[in-house]
C-alpha positions in Angstrom: 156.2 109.7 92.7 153.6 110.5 90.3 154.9 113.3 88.0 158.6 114.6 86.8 159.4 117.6 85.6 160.7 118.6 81.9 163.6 120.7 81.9 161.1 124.4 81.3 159.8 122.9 85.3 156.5 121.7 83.1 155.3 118.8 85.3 154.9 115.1 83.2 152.4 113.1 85.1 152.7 109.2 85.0 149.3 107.0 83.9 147.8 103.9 85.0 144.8 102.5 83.1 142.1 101.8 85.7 138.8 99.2 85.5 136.2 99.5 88.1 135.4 95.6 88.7 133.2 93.2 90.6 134.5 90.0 91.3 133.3 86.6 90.1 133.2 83.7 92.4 135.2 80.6 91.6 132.4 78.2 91.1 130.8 80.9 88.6 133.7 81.4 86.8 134.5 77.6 86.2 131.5 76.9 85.4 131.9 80.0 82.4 135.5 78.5 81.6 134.1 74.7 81.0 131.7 76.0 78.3 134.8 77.9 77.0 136.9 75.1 77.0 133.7 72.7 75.3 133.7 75.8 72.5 137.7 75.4 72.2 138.1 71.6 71.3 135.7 72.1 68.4 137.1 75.3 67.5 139.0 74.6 64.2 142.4 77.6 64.4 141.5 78.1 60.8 138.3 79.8 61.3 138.7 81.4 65.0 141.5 82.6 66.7 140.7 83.3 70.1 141.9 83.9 73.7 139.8 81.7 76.2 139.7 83.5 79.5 140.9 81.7 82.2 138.7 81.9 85.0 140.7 83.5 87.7 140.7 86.1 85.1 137.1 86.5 84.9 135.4 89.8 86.2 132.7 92.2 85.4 133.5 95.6 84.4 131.5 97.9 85.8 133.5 101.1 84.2 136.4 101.8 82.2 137.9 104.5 82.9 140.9 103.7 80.6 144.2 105.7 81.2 144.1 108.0 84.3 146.9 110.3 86.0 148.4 108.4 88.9 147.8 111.1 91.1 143.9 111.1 90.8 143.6 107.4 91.5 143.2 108.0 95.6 141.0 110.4 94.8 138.8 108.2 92.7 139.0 105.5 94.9 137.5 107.7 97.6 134.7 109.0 95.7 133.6 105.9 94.9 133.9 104.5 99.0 131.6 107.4 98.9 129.1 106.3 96.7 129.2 103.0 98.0 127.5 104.0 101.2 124.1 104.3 99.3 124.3 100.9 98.0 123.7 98.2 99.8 125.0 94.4 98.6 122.7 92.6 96.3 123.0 89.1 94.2 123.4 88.8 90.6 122.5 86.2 88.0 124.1 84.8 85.6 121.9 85.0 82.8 122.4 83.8 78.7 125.7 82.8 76.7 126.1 85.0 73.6 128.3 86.4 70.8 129.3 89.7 70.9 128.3 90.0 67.3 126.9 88.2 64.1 128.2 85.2 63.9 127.1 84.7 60.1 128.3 88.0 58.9 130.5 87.7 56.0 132.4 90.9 56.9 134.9 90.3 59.7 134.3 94.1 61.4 130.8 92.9 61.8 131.9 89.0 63.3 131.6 88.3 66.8 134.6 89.5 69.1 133.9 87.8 72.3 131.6 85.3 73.9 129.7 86.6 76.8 127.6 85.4 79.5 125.1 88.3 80.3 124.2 89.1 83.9 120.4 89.6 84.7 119.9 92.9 86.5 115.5 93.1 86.8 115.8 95.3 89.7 118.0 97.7 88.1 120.8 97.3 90.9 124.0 96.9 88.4 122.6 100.0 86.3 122.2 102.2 89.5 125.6 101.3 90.7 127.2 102.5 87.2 125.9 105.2 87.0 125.8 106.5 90.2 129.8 105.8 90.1 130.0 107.2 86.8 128.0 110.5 88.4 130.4 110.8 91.0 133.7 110.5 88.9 132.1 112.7 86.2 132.3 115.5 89.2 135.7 115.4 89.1 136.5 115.3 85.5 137.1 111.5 85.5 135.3 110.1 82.5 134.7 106.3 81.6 134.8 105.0 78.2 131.9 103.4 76.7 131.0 102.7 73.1 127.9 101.5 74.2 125.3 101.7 76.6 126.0 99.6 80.1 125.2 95.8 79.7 126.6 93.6 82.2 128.3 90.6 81.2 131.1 89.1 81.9 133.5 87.8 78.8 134.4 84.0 78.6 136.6 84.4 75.1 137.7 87.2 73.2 138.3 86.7 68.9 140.6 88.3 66.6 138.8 86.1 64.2 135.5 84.1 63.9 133.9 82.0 61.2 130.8 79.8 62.8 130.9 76.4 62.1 128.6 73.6 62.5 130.6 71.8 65.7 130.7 75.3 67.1 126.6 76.4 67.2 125.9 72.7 68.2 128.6 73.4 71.0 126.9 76.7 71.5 123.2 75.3 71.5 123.8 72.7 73.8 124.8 74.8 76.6 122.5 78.1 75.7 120.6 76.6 78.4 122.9 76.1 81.3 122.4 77.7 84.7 126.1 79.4 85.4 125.0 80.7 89.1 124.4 83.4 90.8 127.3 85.5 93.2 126.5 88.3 95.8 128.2 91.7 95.3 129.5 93.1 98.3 132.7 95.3 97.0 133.9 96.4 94.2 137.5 96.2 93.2 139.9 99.1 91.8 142.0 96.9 89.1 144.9 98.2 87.0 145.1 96.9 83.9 148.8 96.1 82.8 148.9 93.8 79.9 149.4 96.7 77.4 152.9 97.0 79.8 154.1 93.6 79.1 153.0 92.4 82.2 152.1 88.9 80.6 152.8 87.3 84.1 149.8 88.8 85.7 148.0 91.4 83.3 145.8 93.1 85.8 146.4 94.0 89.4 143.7 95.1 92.5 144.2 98.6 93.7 141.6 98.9 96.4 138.5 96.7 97.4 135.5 98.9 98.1 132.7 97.8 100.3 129.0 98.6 99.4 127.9 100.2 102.9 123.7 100.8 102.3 121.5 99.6 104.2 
């Protein structure tokens, strides 16, 4: 059941708060999580406070779409099925490790709030995919939430607080250089996000996994 009814008969819909994903192999993600967890035993809890992502958590995000009505989320799952049959699978690269933000700013708003590793996209695959999904959902007044132009990456640690140290750039110089992978994208996965719900057991949930049907 996706909507009730207020006593005047006017209809209140339910919400679910929806992230268009790709999946990240296990062997990419652990190697992500080790450099987490080489970050986290020289991380001193007085200057960072962080959540270290475990790496069955790990994803990329290809949209947002944030909180949607529970009765559209068929239909946006079928739209993008549709756009998927333009697209054919393609490989991605894992490409550099980096701070979402300065890590020698003095004022916190302006202080890293997550550790990323990017994801190299030369051909323009990732960017085509967004936005031709973003296109589709657009049509049907589904919009995504972005405070920034797309960059794929896919987030290792998130901070409430950061204040670089020595141990930690050393940390984070050593391993600027490793090789994290590479992982094909074949389907996309529909995830619901539910920590905001209390679900601390297991905060997100797949929907529906999509297949990219090109040629």
């Amino acid at each position: 059941m996706t909507s009730k009814k207020n006593q005047d008969g006017t209809e209140v819909f339910q919400y679910r708060e929806i992230l268009v994903t790709i999946d990240v192999p296990a062997g990419v993600a652990e190697r992500l999580g080790k450099v987490g967890s080489a970050l986290a035993r020289v991380s001193d809890p007085a200057h960072i406070d962080a959540f270290w992502i475990p790496p069955e958590l790990m994803h990329l995000t290809l949209l947002h779409l944030g909180r949607v009505r529970e009765d559209l989320v068929d239909l946006i799952q079928e739209r993008i099925q549709d756009t998927l049959a333009t697209f054919a699978p393609f490989t991605c690269r894992m490409g550099s490790l980096e701070l979402h933000g300065d890590p020698e700013a003095e004022d916190p708003e302006e202080a890293p709030d997550a550790l990323w590793a990017t994801i190299e996209d030369p051909e323009g695959a990732l960017a085509a995919l967004h936005d031709g999904i973003a296109a589709a959902l657009e049509d049907i007044g589904v919009q995504h939430h972005a405070a920034a132009p797309f960059r794929p990456h896919i987030a290792g640690a998130l901070f409430a607080k950061f204040r670089n140290t020595r141990e930690l750039g050393s940390v984070m110089l050593e391993r600027s250089g490793e090789n994290l992978g590479e992982f094909p994208v074949r389907e996309l996965v529909v995830l619901e996000n539910r920590a905001a719900d209390g679900h601390r057991d297991q905060p997100s949930r797949p929907v529906k996994r999509l297949e990219l049907r090109g040629d």
